[in-house]
Backbone as CSV, one residue per row, in Angstrom:
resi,resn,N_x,N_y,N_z,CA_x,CA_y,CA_z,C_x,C_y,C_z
1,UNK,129.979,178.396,-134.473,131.054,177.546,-134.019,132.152,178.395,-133.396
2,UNK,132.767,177.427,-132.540,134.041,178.347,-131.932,134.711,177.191,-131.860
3,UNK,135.782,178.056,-132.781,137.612,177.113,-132.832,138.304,178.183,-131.666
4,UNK,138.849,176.767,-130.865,139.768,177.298,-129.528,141.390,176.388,-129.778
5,UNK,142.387,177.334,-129.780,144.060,176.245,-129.857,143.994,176.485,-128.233
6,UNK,145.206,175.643,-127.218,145.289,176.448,-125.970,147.107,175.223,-126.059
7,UNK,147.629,175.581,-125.449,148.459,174.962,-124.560,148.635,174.587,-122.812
8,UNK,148.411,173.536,-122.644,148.800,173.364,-121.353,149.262,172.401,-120.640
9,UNK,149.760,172.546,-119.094,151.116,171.519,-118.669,150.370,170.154,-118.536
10,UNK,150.915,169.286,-118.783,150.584,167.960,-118.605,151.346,167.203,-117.883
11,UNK,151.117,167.701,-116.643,151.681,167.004,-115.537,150.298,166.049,-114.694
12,UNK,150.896,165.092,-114.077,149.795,164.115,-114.144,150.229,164.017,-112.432
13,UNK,149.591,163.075,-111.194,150.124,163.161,-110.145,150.856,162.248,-109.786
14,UNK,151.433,162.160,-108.869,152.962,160.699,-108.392,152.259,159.659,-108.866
15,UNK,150.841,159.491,-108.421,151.053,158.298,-109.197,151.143,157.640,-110.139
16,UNK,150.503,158.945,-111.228,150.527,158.432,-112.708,151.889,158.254,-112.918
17,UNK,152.996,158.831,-112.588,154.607,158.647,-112.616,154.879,157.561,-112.419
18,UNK,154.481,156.709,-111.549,154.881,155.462,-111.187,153.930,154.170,-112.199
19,UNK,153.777,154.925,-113.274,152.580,153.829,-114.308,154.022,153.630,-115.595
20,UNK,153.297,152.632,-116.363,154.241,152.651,-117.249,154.140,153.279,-118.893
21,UNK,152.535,153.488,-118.805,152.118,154.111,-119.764,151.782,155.537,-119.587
22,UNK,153.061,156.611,-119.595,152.421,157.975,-118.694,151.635,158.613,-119.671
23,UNK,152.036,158.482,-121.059,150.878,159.128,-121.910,149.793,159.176,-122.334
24,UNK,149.107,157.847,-121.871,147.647,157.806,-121.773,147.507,158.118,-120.471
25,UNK,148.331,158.186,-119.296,147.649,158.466,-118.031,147.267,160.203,-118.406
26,UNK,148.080,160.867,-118.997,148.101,162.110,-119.319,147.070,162.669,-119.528
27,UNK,146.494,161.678,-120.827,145.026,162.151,-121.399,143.897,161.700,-120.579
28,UNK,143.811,160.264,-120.018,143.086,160.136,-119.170,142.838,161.183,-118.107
29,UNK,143.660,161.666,-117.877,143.636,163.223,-116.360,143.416,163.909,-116.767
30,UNK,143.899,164.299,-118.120,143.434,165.586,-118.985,141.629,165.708,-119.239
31,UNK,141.203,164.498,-119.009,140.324,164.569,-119.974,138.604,164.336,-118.622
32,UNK,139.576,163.276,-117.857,138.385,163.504,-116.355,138.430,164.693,-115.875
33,UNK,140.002,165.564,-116.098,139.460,167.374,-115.339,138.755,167.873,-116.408
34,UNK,138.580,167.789,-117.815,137.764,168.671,-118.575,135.976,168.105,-117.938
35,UNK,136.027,167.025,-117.947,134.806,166.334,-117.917,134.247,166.922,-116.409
36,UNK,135.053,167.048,-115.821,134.686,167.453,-113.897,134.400,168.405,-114.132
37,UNK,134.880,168.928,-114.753,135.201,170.987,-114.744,133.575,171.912,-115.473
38,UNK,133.282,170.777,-116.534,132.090,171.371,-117.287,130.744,170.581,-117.247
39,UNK,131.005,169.228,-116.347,129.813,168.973,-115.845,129.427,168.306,-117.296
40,UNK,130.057,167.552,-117.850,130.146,167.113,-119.281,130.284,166.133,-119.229
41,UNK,129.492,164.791,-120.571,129.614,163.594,-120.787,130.141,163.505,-122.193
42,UNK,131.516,162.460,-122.400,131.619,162.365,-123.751,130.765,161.483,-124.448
43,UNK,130.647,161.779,-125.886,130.119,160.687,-126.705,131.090,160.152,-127.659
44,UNK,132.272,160.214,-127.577,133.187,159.582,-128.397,134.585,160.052,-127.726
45,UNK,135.339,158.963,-127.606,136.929,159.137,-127.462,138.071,158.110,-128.379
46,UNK,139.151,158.491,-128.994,139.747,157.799,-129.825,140.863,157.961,-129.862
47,UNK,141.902,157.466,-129.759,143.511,157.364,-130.327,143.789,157.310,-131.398
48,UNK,144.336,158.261,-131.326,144.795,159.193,-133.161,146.403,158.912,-132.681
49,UNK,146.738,159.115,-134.546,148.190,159.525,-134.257,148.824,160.854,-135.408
50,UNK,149.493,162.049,-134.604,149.525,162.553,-135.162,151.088,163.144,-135.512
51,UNK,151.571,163.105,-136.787,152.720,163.261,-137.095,153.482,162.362,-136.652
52,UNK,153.060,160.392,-136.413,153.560,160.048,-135.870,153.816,159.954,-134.394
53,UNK,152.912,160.645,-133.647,152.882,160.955,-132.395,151.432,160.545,-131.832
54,UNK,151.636,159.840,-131.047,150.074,159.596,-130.094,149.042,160.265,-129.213
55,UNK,148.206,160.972,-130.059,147.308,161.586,-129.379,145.678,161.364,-129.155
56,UNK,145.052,161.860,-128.666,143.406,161.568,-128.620,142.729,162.882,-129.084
57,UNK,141.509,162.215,-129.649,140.985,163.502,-129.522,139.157,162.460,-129.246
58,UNK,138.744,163.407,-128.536,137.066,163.319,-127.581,135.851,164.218,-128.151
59,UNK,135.086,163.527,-127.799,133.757,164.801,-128.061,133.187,164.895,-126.576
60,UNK,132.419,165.238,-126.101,131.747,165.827,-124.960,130.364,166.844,-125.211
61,UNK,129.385,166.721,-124.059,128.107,167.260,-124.555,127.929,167.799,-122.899
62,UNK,128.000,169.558,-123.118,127.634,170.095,-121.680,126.380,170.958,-121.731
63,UNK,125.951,171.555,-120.899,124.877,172.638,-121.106,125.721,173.946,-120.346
64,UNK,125.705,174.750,-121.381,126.611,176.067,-121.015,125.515,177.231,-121.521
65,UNK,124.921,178.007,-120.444,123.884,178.608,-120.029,122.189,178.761,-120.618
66,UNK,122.065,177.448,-119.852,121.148,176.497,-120.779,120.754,176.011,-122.273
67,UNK,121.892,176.204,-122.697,122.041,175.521,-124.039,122.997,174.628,-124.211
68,UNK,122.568,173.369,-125.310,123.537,171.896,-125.446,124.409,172.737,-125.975
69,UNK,125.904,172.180,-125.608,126.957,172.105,-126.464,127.939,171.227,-126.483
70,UNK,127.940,170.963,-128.231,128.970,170.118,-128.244,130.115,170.110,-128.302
71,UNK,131.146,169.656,-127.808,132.631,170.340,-127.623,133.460,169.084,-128.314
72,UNK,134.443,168.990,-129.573,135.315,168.313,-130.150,136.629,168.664,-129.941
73,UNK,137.611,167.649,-129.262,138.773,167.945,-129.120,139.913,166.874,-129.303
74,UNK,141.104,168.090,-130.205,142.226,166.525,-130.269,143.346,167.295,-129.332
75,UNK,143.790,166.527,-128.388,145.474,166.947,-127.314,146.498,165.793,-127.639
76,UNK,147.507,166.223,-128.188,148.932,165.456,-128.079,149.793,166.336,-127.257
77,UNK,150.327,165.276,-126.456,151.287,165.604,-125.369,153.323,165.821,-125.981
78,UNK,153.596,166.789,-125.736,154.615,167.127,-126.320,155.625,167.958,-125.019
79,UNK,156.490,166.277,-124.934,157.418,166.714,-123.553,156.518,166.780,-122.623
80,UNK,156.568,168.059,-121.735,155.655,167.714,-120.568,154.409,168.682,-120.537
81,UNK,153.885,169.227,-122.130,152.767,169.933,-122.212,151.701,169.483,-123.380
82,UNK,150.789,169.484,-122.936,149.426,169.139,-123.765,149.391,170.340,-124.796
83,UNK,148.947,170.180,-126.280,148.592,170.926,-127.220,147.216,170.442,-127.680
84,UNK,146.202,171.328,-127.545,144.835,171.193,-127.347,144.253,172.319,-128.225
85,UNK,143.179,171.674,-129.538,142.588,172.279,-130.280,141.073,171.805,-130.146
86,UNK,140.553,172.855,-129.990,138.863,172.140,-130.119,138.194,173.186,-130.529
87,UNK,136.672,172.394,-131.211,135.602,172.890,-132.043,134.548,173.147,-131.241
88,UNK,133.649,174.282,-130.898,132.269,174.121,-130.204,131.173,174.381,-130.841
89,UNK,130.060,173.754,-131.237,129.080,173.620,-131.817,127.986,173.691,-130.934
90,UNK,126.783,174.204,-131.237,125.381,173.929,-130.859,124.501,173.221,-130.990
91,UNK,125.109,171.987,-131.919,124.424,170.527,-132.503,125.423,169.750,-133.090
92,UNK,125.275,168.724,-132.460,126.306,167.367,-132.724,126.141,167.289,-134.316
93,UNK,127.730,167.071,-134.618,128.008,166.899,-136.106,128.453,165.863,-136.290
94,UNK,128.621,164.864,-137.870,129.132,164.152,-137.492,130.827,164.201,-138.141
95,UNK,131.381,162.802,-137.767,132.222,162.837,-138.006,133.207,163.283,-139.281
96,UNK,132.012,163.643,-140.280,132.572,163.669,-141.955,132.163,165.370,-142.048
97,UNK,131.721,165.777,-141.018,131.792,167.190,-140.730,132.508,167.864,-142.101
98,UNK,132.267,168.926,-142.686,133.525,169.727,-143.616,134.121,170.492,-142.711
99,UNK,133.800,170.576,-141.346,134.485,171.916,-140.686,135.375,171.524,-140.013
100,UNK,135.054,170.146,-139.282,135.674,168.901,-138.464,137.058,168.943,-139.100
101,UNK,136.682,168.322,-140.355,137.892,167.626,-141.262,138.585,168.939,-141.511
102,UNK,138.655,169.942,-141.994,139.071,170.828,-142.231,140.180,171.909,-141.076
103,UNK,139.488,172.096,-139.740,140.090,172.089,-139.025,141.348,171.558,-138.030
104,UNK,140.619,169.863,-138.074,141.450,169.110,-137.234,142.933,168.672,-138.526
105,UNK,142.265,168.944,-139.705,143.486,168.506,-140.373,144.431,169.544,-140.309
106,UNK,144.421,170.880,-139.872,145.768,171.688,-140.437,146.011,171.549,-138.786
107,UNK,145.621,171.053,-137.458,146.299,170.645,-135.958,147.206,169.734,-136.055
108,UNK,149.067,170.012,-136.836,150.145,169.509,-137.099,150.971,169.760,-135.901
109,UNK,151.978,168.974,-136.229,153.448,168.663,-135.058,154.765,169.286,-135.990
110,UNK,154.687,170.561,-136.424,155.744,170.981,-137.648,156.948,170.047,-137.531
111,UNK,157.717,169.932,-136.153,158.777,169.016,-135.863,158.898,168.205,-135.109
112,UNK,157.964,166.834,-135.450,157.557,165.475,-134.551,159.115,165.175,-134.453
113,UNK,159.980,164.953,-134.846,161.622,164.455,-134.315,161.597,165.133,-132.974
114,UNK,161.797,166.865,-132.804,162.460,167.278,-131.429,161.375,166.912,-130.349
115,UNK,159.922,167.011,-130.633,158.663,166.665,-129.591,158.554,165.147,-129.319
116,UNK,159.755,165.158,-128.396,159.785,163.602,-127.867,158.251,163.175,-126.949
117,UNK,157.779,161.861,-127.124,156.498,161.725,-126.067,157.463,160.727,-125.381
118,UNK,158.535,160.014,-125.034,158.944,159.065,-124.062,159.089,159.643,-122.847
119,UNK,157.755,160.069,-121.994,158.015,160.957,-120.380,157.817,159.636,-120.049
120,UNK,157.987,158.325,-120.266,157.954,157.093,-118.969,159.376,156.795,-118.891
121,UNK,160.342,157.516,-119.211,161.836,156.885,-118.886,161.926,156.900,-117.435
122,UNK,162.677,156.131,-117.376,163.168,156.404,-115.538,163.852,157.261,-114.663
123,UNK,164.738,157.979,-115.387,165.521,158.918,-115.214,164.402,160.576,-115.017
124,UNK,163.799,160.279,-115.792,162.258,161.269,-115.664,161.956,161.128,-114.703
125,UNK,161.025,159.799,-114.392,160.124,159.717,-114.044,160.742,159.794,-111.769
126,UNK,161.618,159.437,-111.854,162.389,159.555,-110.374,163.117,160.936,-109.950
127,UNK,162.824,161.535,-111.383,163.455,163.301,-111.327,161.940,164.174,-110.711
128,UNK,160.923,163.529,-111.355,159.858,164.124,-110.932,159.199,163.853,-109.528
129,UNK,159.828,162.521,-108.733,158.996,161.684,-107.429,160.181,162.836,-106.883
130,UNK,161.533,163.235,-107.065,162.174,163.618,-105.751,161.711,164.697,-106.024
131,UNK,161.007,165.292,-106.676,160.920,166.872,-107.099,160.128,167.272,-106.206
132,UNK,158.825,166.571,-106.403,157.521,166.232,-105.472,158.198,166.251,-103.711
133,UNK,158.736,165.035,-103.538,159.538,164.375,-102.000,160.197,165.714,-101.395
134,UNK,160.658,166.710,-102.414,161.714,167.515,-101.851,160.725,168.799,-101.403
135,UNK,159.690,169.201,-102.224,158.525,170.299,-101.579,157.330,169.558,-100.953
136,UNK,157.348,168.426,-100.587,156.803,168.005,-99.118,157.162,167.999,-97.809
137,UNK,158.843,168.222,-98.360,159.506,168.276,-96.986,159.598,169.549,-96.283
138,UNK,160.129,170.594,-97.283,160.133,172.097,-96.987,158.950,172.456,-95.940
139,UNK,158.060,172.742,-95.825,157.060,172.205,-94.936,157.567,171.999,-93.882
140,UNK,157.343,170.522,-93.791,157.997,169.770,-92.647,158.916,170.326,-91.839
141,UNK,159.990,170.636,-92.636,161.133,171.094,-91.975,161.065,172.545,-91.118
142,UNK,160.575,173.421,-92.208,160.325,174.116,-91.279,159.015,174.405,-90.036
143,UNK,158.767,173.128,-90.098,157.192,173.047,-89.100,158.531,172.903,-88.147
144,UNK,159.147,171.621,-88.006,160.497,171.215,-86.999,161.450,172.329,-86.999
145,UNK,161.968,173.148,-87.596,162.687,174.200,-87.093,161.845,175.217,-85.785
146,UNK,160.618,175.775,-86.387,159.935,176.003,-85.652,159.720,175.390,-84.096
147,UNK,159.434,174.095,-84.198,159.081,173.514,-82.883,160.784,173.700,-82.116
148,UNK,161.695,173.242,-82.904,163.075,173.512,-82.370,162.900,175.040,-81.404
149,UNK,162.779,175.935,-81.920,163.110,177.021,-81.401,162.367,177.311,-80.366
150,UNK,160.902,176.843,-80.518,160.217,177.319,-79.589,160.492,176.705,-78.550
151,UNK,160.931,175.206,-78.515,161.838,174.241,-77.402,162.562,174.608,-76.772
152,UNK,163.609,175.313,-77.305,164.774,176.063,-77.203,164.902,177.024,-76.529
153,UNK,163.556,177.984,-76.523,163.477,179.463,-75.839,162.683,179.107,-74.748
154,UNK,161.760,178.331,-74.473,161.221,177.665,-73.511,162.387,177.413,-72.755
155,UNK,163.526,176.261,-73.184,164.131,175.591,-72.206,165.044,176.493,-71.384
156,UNK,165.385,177.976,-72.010,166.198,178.715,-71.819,165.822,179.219,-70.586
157,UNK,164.399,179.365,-70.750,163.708,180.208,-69.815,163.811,179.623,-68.570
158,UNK,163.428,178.802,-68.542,163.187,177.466,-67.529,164.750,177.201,-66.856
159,UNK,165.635,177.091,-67.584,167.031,177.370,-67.028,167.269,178.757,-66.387
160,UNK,166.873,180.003,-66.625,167.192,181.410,-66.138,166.293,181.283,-64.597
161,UNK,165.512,180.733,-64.474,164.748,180.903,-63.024,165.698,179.443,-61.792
């Protein structure tokens, strides 16, 4: 078996921002890039709650260099990052597992009060669309500064003759 902890950002794209439930959109994205990424089908997904806090945890079955493996995982989203613990096995266990239970039980939230999950406020969620709006433009702008100048030195030219 291999126990893996990881942390990572749980940022989801504009449009999940514009949903009203961003924390299942979270896991939902979280969980189609694990599934894309390893060429993996789950056999179980569930809403847990942990410390009071809403999280999932999945199983999944890939072949990682030609051998099955089964991969168990619980992620709660905390602010704007995923905390992700999972089990990998070489044969599906079940749920009453001793290693299962044993593991997934000490994957705690020491201080569920400060690890707010409300990322659907509005004030968020329109902090994150201009965040997005504002490095689409950068770009832009300078594509149009560019064309400016080159306009500019052209027209100059064209005036000197």
């Amino acid at each position: 078996m291999v126990y893996t902890a990881a942390i990572a950002d749980a940022e989801g794209g504009l449009l999940d921002l514009l949903k009203n439930n961003n924390v299942d959109s979270v896991y939902e994205s979280y969980i189609r890039g694990v599934l894309k990424r390893t060429s993996a089908k789950t056999f179980y997904k569930n809403k847990i709650k942990i410390n009071g806090l809403d999280g999932v945890e999945f199983g999944y079955k890939t072949n990682f260099n030609g051998y099955n493996t089964y991969v168990y995982q619980r992620a709660i989203c905390l602010n704007d990052s995923l905390a992700i613990c999972s089990l990998s096995a070489s044969n599906l266990l079940p749920s009453t597992d001793k290693n299962l239970k044993v593991f997934f039980n000490g994957f705690k939230v020491v201080n569920a009060w400060s690890a707010r999950q409300d990322i659907s406020s509005l004030d968020y969620k329109w902090g994150k669309v201009a965040h997005i709006l504002l490095l689409l433009c950068i770009p832009v702008l300078l594509g149009l500064g560019i064309v400016f100048l080159i306009r500019r030195i052209i027209y100059e030219k064209t005036m000197d003759k």
